[in-house]
N, C-alpha and C positions, 0 to 999 in steps of 0.2 A: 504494500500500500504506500503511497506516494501522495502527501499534498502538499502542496503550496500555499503560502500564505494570501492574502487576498487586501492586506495595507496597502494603501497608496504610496506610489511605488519612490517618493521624496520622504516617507516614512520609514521605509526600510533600509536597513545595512546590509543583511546578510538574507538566501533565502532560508526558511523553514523547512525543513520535510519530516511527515510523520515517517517513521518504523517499528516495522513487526516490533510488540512484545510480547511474552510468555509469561503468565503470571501463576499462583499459587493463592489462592483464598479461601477461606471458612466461613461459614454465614453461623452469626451470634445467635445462635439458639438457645443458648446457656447464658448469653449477657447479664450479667447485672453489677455490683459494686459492691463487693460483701466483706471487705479489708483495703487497705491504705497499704500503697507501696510505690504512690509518686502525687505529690501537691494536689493532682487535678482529684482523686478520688476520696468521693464520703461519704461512707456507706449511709448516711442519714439521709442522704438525698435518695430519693425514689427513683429508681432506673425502670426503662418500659421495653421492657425486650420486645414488643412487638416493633413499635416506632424504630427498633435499633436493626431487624432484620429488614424491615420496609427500608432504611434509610442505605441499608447496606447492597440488597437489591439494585436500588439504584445506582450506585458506583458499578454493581458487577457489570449491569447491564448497558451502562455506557463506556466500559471495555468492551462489552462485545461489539457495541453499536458504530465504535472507531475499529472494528477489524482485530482486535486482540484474541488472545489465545487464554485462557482462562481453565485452568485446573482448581477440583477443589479437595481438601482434605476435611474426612468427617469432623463436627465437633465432639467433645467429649465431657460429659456432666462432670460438674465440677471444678472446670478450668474453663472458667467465663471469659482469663485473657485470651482464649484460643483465637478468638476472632483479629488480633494483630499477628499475624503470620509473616511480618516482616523480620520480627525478632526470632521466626525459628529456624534459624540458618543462612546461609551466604551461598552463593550458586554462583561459580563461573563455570564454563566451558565443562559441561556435564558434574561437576564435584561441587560434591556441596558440604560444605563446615558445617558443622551441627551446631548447636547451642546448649551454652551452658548457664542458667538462667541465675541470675545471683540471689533473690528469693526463695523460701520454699515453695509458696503460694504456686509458684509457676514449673518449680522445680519438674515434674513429670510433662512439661508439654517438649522440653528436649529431644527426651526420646521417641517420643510419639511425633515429632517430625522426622525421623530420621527411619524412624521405620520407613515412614511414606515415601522419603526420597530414595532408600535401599528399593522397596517394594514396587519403586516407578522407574528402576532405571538408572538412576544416577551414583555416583561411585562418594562414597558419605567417609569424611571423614571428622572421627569423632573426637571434639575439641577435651582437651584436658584444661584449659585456662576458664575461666568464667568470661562468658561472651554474651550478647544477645542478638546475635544473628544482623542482618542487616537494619538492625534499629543502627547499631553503632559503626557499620563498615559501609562506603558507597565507593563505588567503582565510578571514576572521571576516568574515559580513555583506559588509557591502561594502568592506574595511577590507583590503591584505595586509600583513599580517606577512612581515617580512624577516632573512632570520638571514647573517650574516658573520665573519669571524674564521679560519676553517679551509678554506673552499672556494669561495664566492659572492663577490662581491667586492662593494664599498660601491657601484660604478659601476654596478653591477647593476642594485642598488635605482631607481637615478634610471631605467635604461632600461626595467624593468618597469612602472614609474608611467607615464612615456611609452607604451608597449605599450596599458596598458588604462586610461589618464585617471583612477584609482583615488589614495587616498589610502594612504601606505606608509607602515610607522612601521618603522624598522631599530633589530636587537636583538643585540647581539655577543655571539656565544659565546665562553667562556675555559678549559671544560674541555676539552681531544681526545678525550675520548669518545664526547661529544656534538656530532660533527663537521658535523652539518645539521643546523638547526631541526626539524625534524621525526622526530628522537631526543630531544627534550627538550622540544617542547609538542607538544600534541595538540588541537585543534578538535572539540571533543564536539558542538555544535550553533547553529545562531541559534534559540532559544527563544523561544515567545508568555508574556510574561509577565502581569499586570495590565491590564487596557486594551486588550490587542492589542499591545503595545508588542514589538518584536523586542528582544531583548538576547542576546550572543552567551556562550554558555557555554565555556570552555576550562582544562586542567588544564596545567600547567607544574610542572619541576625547578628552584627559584630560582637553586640552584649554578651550574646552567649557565650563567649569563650574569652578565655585570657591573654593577656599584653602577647606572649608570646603566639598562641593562633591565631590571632586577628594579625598578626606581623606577616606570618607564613602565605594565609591566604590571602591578604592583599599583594606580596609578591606573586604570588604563583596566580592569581585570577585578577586582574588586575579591572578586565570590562566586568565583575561581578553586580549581577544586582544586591542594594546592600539594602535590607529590609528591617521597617523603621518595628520598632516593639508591639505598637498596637496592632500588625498584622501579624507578628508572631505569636502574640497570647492568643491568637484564633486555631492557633497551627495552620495558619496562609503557609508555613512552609514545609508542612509534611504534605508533602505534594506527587502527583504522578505522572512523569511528563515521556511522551514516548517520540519529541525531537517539533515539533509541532502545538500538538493539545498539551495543553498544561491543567491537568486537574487541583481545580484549589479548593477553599473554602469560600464560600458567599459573601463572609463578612470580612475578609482580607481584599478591603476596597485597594487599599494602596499598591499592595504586589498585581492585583488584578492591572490597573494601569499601568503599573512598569513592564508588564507582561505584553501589553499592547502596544505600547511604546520600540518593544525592541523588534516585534511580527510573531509574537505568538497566539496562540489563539485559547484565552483561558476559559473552561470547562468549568462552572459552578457546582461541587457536588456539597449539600448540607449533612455532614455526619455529626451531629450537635450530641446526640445520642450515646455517640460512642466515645465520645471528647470526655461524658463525665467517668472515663474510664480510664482517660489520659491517650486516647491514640484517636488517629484521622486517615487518611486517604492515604497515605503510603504505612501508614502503622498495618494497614486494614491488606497490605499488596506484596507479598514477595516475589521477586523476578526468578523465573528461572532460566538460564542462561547455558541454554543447552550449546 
C-alpha cells in the first residue's frame, strides 16, 4: 500500500508514504483497574470494560481499514494489563525478546506472550534482565532507542543489543508519567529524503527525560517534532504511525497540527478508556516484524 500525502504542495518538505505493518493485539475483555502500578491508575475510579472493548475495536478496525495486518493473542482473566501488548516483547526480523515485566501484577503475561510468539513462528528469545517489551525499546532505522528509569532496566539495554547485534542508544526517563519510552516518543517514520538518503523522523516530550537524553536526541534528531506537555499528558505520543497515518489521540490538539504541518495525515482514535489504565494506541499495538 502506497499513499501520498495530499498538502499543498508549498506545505510540504518531504513526500509521505504509508507501509505495510504487522501488528499483534488483545481486545480488553478482562479491563478494569484493580491495583496501582503507574500515576494514571485508581482503582477507585470505575472502569467500563465494555466502553474499553468498543473503544479498542475501533483502533483495531482502523488498522484494518488503512490495509494492516492484525494478529491477535487471547486475553487471559486476571491480567487486565493484557490489552497493552506493546510491553510483551520486541520483534525484529522474525525474533522476538520476550518480557520481563518488573511487577508481579503483570508478572505471568511474559510468558504467555512468548508462548504465542514460539507457537506463531517466531524464534523467542527469553530475556533474563527485566524488560517490558516495546513499551521501552523503539526501532529508528536501524538504530533502538532504549528508555529506563521506571520499568526497563539499564541491563536490559546491553541484553537487547546482544539479542539483535543493533546499535542502542539508552534515554532515562525522570517524569512517572511517562513511565515507558513509548509514552513520551513516538517513531513517525524512516523517510526518503534528498538523494534517496533514509533519515528517520520522530516526535518527542523533552520533559521527559534528562539533561543528558534530551542532549542525545537533539543531536541525533535534530528536525524532531518537540511536543509541548499538554499533548503529552493525553498520551498524543503513544502513537501508531505506519510512514503516513499517524494515529493519535483527539485531545492532543497541538501534535495533531504539527503532524499536519510537516504532510502527515493524523488519525483521531479516542482510547480514554484504557488511559485510566495508563496505556493508548501504541501501549494497545505490538509490531511484529517479520
Amino acid at each position: 500500500m502506497s499513499t501520498q500525502n495530499t498538502a499543498p504542495a508549498e506545505a510540504r518538505t518531504e513526500t509521505r508514504i504509508a507501509q505495510h505493518r504487522h501488528y499483534l493485539m488483545c481486545r480488553p475483555e478482562h479491563f478494569t483497574v484493580s491495583y496501582t502500578i503507574n500515576p494514571w491508575m485508581e482503582p477507585a475510579n470505575p472502569t467500563d470494560t465494555a466502553r474499553a472493548v468498543a473503544q479498542w475495536q475501533t483502533l483495531y478496525d482502523t488498522y484494518l481499514s488503512l490495509g494492516h495486518e492484525v494478529e491477535l493473542i487471547d486475553p487471559i482473566e486476571g491480567l487486565p494489563d493484557m490489552v497493552y501488548t506493546a510491553n510483551g516483547g520486541f520483534v525484529i526480523d522474525n525474533v522476538a525478546y520476550g518480557a520481563r515485566f518488573r511487577f508481579a501484577e503483570r508478572a505471568a503475561e511474559g510468558p504467555a506472550f512468548m508462548r504465542w510468539f514460539a507457537e506463531n513462528g517466531f524464534d523467542v528469545a527469553e530475556p533474563v534482565e527485566v524488560n517490558e517489551g516495546e513499551g521501552d525499546f523503539l526501532l529508528v532505522g536501524d538504530t533502538i532507542l532504549a528508555g529506563s528509569g521506571f520499568r526497563s532496566t539499564d541491563h536490559s539495554h546491553r541484553e537487547v543489543g546482544d539479542v539483535f547485534g543493533k546499535d542502542v542508544v539508552s534515554l532515562k526517563l525522570v517524569d512517572p508519567r511517562f513511565y515507558h519510552l513509548d509514552t513520551a516518543l513516538s517513531v513517525l517514520d524512516p523517510v526518503e529524503g534528498p538523494g534517496g538518503v533514509e533519515r528517520a523522523n520522530i516526535a518527542y516530550l523533552p520533559g521527559a527525560f534528562d539533561a543528558a537524553g534530551q542532549a542525545i536526541l537533539a543531536e541525533r534528531y535534530p528536525d524532531a517534532i518537540r511536543v509541548d506537555d499538554a499533548d503529552g499528558a493525553v498520551f498524543g505520543l503513544n502513537s501508531a504511525s505506519d510512514g503516513y497515518n499517524v494515529l493519535i489521540s483527539p485531545r492532543a490538539k497541538g501534535f495533531e497540527a504539527q503532524l499536519r504541518e510537516r504532510g502527515y495525515n493524523p488519525v483521531l482514535i479516542d482510547l480514554s478508556e484504557l488511559l485510566l489504565g495508563g496505556g493508548g494506541i501504541k501501549c494497545c499495538t505490538l509490531e511484529l516484524r517479520r
